[in-house]
N, C-alpha and C positions, 0 to 999 in steps of 0.2 A: 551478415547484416543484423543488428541487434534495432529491433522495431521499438524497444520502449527504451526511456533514459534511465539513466543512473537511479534519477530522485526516485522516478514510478517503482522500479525494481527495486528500493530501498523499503518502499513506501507500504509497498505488497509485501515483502522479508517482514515488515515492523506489524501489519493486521495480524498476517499469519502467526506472528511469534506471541500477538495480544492474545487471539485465537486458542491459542496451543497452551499457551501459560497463566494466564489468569484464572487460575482455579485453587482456592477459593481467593486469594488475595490479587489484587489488580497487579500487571506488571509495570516496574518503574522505569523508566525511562535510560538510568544504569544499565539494568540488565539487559535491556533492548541493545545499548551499544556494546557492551561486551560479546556478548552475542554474535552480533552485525559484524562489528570490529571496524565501527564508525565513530565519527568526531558526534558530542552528546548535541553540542549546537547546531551540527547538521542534521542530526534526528529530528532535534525539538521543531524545527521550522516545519518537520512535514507531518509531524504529527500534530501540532497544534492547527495545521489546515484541516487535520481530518475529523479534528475534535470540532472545529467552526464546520464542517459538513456531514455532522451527525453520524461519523463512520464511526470513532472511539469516543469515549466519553470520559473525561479526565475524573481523577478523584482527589481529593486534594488532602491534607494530614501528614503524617511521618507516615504510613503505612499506603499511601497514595500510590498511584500509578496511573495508568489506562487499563482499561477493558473498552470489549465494543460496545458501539449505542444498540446495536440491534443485534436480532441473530445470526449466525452464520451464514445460512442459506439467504439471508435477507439483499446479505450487502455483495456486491456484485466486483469484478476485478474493473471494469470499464469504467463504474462509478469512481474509485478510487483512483487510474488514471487519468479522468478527465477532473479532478480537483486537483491532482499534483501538478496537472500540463497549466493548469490554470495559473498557477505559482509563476513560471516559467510566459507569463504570457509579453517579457518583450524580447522575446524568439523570432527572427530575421523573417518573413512570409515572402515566397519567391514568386515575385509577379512574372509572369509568361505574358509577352506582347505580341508574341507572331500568331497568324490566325490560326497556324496550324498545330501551334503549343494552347491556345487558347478551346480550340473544335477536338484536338485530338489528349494531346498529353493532361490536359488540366482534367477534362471527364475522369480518364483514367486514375489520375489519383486519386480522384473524390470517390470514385467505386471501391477501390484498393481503402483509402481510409473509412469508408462506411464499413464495407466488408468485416474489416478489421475491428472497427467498434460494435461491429451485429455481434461477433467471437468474442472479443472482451466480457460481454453484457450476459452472455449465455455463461460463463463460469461463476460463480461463485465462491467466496472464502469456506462456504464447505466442502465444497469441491479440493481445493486447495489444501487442506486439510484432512482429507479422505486420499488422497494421495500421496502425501510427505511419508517419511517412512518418522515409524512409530516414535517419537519423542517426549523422554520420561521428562518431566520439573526438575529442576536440581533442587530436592529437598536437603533441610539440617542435618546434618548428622542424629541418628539414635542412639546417640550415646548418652548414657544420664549417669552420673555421679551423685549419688546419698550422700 
């Protein structure tokens, strides 16, 4: 069972990867896809939700990209999927009519998704990043010709 969607897991890949790479120059939106090994128009929609909720912070110029708006430890994995789920918000809601889906089964999901957003909210992109295994920048070549 895979608990988050595509976008969210996309969405989380794309902080971590602003996270990890944007040092010192912002990372571009390019190298986020290459990377990913995503379509750049399906990046751009979820990053640009996350640049309207203060998660990246867009830079604009030829040397432009994203970094985050805040700091690591700041921005939370839960924050980030409850903005991308927001995208996604004409997603089918399955009404339960019977009493006993109403008294019994509906509680249980509402605990099951609390539960799950108390976990979400408690990780952090540092966290997330304190984890990954060590990932160099793909710097220039040092190669100089006189």
């Amino acid at each position: 069972m895979q608990p988050l969607s595509r976008k969210a897991m996309l969405a989380l890949e794309a902080v971590v990867d602003v996270a990890t790479y944007a040092r010192p120059e912002p990372v571009q939106a390019r190298e986020i896809t290459e990377r990913q090994q995503v379509p750049q128009r399906y990046l751009e929609q979820i990053m640009q939700a996350l640049v309207r909720a203060d998660i990246l912070r867009g830079v604009r110029g030829p040397r432009g990209g994203y970094r985050l708006a805040r700091e690591r430890r700041r921005i939370s994995v839960g924050e980030i999927i409850r903005v991308i789920d927001a995208l996604d918000h004409n997603e089918e809601q399955v009404t339960l009519r019977s009493e006993l889906g109403q008294m019994v089964v509906l509680p249980l999901c509402d605990k099951i998704a609390q539960d799950m957003c108390d976990a979400l909210d408690a990780i952090t992109i540092e966290d997330l990043c304190r984890d990954a295994p060590q990932v160099s920048p793909i710097m220039p070549s040092e190669d100089f010709t006189i």
